[in-house]
C-alpha positions as CSV (number, residue, x, y, z in Angstrom):
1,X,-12.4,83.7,-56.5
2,X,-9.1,84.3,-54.6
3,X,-9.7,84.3,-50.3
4,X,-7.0,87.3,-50.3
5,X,-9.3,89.4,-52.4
6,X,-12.1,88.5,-49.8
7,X,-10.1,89.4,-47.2
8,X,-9.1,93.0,-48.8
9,X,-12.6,93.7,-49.4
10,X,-13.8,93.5,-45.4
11,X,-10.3,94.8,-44.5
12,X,-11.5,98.4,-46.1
13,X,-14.9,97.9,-44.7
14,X,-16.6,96.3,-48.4
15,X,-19.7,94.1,-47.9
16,X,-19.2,90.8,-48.9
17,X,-21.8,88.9,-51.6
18,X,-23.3,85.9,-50.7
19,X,-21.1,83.4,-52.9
20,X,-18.0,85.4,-51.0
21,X,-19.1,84.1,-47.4
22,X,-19.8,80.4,-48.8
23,X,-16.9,80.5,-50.5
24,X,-15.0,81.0,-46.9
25,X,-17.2,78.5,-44.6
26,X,-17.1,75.9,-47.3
27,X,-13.1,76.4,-48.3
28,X,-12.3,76.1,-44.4
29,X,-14.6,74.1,-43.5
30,X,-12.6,71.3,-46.1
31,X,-9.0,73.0,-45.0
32,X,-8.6,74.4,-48.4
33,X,-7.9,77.8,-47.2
34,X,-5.3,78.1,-44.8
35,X,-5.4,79.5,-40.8
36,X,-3.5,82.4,-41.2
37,X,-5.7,83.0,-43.9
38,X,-9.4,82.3,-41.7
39,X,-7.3,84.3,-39.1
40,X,-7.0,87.5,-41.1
41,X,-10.6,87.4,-42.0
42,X,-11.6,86.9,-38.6
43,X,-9.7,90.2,-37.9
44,X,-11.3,92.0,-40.3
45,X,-14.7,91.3,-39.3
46,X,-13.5,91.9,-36.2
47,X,-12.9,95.6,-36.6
48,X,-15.4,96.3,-39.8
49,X,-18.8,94.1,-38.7
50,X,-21.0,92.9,-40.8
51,X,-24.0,93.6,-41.9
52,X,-27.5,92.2,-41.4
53,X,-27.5,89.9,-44.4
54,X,-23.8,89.5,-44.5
55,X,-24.3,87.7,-40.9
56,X,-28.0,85.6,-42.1
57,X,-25.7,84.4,-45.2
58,X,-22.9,83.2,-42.5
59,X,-25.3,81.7,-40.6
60,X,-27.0,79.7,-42.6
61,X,-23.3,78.9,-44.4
62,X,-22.2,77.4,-40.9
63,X,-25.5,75.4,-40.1
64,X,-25.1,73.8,-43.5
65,X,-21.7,72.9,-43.2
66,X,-22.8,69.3,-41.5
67,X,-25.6,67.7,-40.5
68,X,-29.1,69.5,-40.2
69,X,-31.1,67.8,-38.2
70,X,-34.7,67.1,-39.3
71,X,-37.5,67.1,-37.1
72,X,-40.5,67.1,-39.0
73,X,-41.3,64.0,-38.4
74,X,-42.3,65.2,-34.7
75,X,-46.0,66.8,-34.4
76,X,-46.6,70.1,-33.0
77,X,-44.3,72.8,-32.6
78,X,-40.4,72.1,-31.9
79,X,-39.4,74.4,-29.3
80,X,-35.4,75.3,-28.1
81,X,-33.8,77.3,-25.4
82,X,-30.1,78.6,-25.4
83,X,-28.7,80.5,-22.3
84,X,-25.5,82.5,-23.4
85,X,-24.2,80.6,-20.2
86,X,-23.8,81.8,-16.4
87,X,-22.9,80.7,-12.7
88,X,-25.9,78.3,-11.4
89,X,-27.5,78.2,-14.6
90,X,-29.8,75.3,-14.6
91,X,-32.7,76.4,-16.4
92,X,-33.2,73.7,-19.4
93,X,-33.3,71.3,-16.3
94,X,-36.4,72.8,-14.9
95,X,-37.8,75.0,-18.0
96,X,-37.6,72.2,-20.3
97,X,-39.7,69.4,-18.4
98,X,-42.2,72.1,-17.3
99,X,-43.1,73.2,-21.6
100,X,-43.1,69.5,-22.1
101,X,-45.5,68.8,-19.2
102,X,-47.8,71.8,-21.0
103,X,-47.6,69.9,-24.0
104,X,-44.7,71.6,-25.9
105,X,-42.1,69.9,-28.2
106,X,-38.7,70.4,-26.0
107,X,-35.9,69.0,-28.3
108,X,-32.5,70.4,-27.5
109,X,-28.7,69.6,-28.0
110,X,-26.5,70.7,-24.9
111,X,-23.0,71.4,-24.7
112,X,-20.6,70.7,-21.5
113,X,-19.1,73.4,-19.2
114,X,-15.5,75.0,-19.3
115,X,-14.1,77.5,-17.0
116,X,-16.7,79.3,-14.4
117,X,-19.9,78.4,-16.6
118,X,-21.6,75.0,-16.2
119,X,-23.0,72.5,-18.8
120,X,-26.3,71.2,-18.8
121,X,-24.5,68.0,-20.1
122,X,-22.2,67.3,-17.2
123,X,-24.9,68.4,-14.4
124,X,-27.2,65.7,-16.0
125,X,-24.6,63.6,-15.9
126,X,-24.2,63.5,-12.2
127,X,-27.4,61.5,-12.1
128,X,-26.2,57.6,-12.2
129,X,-26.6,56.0,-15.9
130,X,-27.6,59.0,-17.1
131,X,-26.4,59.5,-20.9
132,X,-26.3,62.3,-23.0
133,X,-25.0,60.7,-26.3
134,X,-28.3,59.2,-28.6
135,X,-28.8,58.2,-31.7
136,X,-30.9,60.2,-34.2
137,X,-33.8,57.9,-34.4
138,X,-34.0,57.5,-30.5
139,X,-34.0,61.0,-30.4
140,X,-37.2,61.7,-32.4
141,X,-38.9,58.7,-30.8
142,X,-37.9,59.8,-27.4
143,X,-39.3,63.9,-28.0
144,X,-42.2,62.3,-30.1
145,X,-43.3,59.8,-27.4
146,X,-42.6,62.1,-23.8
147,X,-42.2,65.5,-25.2
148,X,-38.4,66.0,-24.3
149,X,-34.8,65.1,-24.8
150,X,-31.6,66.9,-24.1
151,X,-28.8,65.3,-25.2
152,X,-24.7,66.4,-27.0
153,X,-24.5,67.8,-29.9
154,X,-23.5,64.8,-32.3
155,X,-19.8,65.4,-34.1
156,X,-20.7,66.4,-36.7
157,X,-22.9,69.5,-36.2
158,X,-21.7,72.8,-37.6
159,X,-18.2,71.8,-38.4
160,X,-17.7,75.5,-39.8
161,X,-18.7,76.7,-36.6
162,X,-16.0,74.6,-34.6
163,X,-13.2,74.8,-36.3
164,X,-13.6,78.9,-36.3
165,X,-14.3,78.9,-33.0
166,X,-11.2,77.4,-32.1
167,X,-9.4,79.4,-34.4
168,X,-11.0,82.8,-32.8
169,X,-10.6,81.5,-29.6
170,X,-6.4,81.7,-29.7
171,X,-6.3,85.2,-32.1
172,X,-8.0,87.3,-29.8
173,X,-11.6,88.0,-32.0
174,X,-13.6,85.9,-29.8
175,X,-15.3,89.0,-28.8
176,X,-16.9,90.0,-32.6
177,X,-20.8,90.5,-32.1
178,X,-21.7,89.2,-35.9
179,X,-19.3,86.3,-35.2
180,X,-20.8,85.5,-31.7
181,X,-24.3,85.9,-33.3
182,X,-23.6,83.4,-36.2
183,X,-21.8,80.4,-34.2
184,X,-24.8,80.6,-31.2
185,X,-27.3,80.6,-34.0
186,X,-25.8,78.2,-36.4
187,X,-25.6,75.7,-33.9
188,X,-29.2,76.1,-32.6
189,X,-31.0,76.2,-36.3
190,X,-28.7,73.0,-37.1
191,X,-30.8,71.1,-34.0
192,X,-34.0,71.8,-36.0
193,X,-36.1,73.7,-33.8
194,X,-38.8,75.5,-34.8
195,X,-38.9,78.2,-32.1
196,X,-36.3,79.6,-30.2
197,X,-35.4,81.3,-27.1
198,X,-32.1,82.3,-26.1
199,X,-31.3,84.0,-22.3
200,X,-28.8,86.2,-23.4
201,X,-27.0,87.0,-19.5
202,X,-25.3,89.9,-18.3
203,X,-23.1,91.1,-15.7
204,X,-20.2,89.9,-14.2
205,X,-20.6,85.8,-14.5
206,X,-21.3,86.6,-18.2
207,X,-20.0,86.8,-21.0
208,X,-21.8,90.1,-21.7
209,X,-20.8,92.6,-19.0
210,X,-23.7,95.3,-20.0
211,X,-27.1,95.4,-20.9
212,X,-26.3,97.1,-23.9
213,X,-23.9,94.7,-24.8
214,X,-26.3,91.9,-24.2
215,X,-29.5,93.7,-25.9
216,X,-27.1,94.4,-28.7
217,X,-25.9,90.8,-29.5
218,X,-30.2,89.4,-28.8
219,X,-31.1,91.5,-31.4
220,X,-28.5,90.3,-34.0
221,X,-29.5,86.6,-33.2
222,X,-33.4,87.4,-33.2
223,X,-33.1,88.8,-36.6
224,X,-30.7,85.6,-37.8
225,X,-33.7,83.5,-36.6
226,X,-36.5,85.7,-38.4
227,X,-34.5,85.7,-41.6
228,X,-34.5,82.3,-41.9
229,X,-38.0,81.7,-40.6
230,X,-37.3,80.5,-37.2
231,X,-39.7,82.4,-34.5
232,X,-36.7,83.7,-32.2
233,X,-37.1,86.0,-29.3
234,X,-34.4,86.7,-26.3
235,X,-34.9,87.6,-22.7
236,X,-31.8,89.5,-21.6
237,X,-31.2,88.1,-17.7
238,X,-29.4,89.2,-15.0
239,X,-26.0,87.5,-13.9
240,X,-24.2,89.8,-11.5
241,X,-25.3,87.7,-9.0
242,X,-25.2,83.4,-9.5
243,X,-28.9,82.3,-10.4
244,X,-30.2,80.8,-7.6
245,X,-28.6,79.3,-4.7
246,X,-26.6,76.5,-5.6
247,X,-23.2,76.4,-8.2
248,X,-21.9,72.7,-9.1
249,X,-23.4,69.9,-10.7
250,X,-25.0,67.4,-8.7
251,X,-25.7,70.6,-6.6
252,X,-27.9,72.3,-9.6
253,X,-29.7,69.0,-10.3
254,X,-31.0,69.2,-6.5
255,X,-32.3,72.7,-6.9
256,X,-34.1,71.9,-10.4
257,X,-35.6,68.9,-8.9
258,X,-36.2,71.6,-5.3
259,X,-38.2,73.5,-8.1
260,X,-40.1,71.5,-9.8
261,X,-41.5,70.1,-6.3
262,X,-42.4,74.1,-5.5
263,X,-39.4,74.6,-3.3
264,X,-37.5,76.8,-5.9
265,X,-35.5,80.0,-4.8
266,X,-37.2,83.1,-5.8
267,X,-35.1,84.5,-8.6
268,X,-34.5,80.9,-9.9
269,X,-38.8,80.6,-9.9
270,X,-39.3,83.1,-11.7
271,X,-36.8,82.9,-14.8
272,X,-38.3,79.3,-15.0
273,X,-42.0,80.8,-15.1
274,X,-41.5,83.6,-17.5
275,X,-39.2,81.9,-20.0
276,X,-41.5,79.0,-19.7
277,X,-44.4,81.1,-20.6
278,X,-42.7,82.7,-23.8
279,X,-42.1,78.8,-24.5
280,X,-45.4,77.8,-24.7
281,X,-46.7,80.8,-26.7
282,X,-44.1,80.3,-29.5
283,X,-45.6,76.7,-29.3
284,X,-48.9,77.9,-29.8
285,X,-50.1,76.1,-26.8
286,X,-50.9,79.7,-24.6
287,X,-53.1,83.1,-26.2
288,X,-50.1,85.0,-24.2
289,X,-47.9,85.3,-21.8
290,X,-50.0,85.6,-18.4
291,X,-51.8,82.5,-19.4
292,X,-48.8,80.7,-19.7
293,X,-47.1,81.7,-16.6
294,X,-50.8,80.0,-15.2
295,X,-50.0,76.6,-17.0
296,X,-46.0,76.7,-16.0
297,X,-46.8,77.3,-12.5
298,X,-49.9,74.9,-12.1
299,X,-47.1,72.2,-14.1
300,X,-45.1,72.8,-10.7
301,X,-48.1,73.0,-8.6
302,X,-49.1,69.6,-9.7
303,X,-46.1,68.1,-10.0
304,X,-46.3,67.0,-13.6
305,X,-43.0,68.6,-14.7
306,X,-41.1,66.7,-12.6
307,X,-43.1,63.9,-13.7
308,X,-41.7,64.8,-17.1
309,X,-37.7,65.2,-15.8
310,X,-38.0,61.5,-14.3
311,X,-39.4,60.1,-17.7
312,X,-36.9,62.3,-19.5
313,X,-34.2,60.7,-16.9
314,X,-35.6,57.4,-17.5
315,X,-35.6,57.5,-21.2
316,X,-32.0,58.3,-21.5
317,X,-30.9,55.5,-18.9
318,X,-30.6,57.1,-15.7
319,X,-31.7,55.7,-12.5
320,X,-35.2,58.1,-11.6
321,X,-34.8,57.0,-8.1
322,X,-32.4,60.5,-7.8
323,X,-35.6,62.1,-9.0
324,X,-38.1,60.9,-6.3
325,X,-34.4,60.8,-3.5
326,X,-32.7,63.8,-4.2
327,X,-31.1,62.8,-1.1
328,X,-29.3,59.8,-2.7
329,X,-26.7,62.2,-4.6
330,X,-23.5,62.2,-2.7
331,X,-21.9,64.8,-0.7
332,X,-18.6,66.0,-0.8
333,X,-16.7,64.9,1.9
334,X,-15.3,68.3,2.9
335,X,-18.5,71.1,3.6
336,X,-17.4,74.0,5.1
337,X,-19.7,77.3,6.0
338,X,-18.2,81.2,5.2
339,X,-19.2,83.0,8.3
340,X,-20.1,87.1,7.5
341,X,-17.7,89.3,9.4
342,X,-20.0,92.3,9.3
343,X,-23.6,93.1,9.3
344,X,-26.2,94.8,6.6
345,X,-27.5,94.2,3.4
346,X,-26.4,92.1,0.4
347,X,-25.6,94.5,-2.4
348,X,-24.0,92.6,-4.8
349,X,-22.6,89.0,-5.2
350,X,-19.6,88.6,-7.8
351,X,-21.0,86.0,-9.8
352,X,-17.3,85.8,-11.6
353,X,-15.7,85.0,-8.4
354,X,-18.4,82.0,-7.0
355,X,-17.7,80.1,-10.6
356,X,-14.3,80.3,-10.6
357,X,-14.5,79.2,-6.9
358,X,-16.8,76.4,-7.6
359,X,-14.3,75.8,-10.4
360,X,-11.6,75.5,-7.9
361,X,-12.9,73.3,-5.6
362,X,-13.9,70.7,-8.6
363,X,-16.9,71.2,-9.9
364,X,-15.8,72.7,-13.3
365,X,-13.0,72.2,-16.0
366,X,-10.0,74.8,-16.7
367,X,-9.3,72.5,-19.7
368,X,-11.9,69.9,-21.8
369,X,-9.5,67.4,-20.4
370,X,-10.1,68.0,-17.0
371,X,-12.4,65.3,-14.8
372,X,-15.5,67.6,-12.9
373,X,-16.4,66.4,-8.9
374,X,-19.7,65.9,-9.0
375,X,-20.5,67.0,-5.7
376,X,-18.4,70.0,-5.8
377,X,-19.8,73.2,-5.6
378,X,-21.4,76.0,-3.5
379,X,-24.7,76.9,-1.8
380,X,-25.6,80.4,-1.4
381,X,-27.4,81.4,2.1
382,X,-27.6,84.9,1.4
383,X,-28.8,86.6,-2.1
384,X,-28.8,90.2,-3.1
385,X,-31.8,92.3,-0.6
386,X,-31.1,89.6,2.3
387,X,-30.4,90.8,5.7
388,X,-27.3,90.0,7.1
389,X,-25.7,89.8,11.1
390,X,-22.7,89.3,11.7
391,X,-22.0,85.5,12.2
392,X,-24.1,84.6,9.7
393,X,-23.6,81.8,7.0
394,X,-23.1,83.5,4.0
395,X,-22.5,80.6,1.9
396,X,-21.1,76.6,2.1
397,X,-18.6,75.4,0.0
398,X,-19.0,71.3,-0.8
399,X,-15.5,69.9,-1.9
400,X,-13.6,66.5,-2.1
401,X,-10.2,67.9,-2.5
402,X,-8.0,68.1,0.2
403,X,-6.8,71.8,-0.4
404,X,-3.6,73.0,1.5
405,X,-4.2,75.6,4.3
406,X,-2.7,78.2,1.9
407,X,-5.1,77.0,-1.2
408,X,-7.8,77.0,1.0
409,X,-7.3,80.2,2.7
410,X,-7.0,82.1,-0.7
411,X,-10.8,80.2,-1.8
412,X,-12.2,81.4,1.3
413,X,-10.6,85.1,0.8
414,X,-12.1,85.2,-2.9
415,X,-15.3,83.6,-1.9
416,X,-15.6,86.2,1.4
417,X,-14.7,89.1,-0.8
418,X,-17.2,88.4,-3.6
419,X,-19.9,89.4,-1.1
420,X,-20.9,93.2,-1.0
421,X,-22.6,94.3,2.1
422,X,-24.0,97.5,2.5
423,X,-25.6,99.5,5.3
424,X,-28.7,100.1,4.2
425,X,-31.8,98.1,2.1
426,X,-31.0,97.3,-1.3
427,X,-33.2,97.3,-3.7
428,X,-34.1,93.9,-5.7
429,X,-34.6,94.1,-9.5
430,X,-36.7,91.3,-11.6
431,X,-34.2,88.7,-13.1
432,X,-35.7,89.8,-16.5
433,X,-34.3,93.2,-17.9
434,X,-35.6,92.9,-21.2
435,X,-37.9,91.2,-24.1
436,X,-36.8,91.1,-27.4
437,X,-39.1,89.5,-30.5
């Protein structure tokens, strides 16, 4: 089998076999087939697709390219959530310790933050002696014994996966929906979950900028999942606004712990609620959906999910004391309010613009190299439907770095202008657009 004659074949739109896909993962994968070579390819199926089974073989070709983690040995139902990634995104903080505190199975593997997205991995970091980096066997014991763990994916997870993503990454077919589909689910059925749900965000903090886009790409990964006998189902979420009120690490911790004490922001609440209900029926622990919305919110009303992140914080070495004194994070050292120059009604917030902001001030990475703030970020005062007067605070920025008048006039000009005021009442949709199973 020659790679050029695999190459042809989806050039002129062929469908490949199944021993033509392994042959690809597993001949890159060991650097017996060449870049240029995986580069071509990745332009083909580009432009041609692939089909249903072509994509379930790739898949599965990627997730077995490293380690598979087994996690039989936990009882019950292993559940998983994956968010496509967006600005203020710190669901598995709050969604995770609530299904746990209902009794589900929450293992998960994380990954960190680059660009205008956050990473669960660095925000969990910003708690002191926090770490993210466990051993197998710890891992079990610690999901076995309190129900949760969220931790880095260890090195050598989906090789395949990485080293194509990098590739695709600098020849411009990032953007390939049977490509996207494959690497987001290879990585999730390599962490050994039995159920999955994946927020699949759209809008302009996402990487999807439609809902067609984004229903498109959920149902490719649902039907990966179902084809190899993983219950997968997608909720397709709103991100032309940031979720919630805060952006930043430290910042986002705050708010999850705000939440799980019943002081959440309304969109933030109920993303939490409904993809913690879906949670706990693909567990098997709820008949449907309403009744487990009832046992999410009664898990905040009684406090037992954050019960759950302060063991889970405990567990993995970090000092719980942030959990009962959310107070004791530090601030940054420069906080500094955007006043609203006009009156009305919050239309739209460019959720693009507050992450690369945040980014700007230090609470992201333009490069893997770069070193986040931890108490960088922004807090939101207005959302999309609030009122506005003129004079009010729109939003504060937190930052440590001492910007320049010039870099700190052009932050303020991008942060002002991502704000979209209208005259009259704006109508406010449900954070949820869609359910795909």
């Amino acid at each position: 089998m020659r790679m050029v004659d695999i190459i042809e074949k989806k050039r002129d739109g062929g469908v490949l076999t199944e021993e033509e896909i392994r042959f690809f993962v597993e001949g890159y994968t060991h650097d017996e087939i060449p870049d240029y070579q995986a580069s071509a390819f990745a332009m083909a199926i580009y432009f041609k697709g692939m089909n249903k089974h072509e994509i379930a073989i790739l898949t599965d070709a990627m997730e077995h390219s490293g380690d598979v983690v087994d996690l039989s040995s936990i009882p019950g139902v292993k559940v998983d959530k994956h968010s496509t990634g967006g600005v203020g995104d710190k669901t598995s903080m709050a969604l995770g310790p609530l299904v746990a505190a209902c009794g589900a199975k929450f293992a998960k593997m994380s990954g960190r933050g680059l660009g205008h997205t956050g990473g669960t991995l660095d925000k969990l970091e910003s708690i002191p002696g926090m770490t993210i980096q466990i051993e197998k066997e710890r891992f079990l014991k610690q999901v076995k014994d309190i129900g949760i763990a969220i931790i880095g994916q260890s090195g050598n997870i989906t090789p395949a996966d990485k080293k194509l993503y990098a590739l695709r990454d600098v020849t411009g077919t990032i953007e390939s929906i049977p490509m996207i589909a494959s690497s987001i689910m290879s990585k999730k059925l390599a962490a050994g979950s039995d159920a999955i749900l994946l927020d699949v965000k759209f809008g302009s903090g996402a990487f999807m900028k439609t809902l067609e886009d984004a229903r498109n790409l959920a149902k490719h990964m649902v039907e990966i999942g179902d084809s190899l006998n993983r219950d997968t189902r997608a909720i397709l979420t709103d991100m032309d606004q940031p979720l919630g009120l805060a952006v930043g690490n430290a910042l986002e911790v705050k708010e999850a712990i705000d939440t799980l004490n019943g002081k959440g922001p309304r969109d933030f609440v109920e993303l939490v609620v409904k993809a913690g209900a879906i949670s706990l029926e693909q567990a098997k622990l709820a008949k449907n959906r309403e009744e487990g919305e009832e046992m999410i919110k009664k898990a905040i009303d009684d406090r037992s999910g954050l019960a759950k992140l302060r063991a889970m914080v405990e567990a993995q070495g970090g000092d719980p004391t942030y959990i009962d004194h959310p107070e004791k994070f530090p601030l940054a050292k420069h906080i500094v309010a955007l006043i609203a120059k006009e009156s009305g009604y919050v239309e739209r917030i460019d959720s693009m613009a507050i992450g690369v902001g945040a980014m700007k001030l230090g609470a992201g990475r333009a490069t893997m190299e770069d070193k986040i703030d931890m108490a960088a970020g922004i807090v939101l005062n207005k959302k999309v439907g609030d009122e506005v007067e003129e004079g009010d605070i729109l939003l504060q920025y937190h930052t440590n770095l001492d910007l320049s008048e010039k870099e700190r006039k052009a932050i303020e000009k991008s942060l002002s202008e991502a704000f979209e005021i209208a005259e009259d009442k704006v109508e406010v949709h449900p954070i949820i657009h869609d359910y795909i199973k």
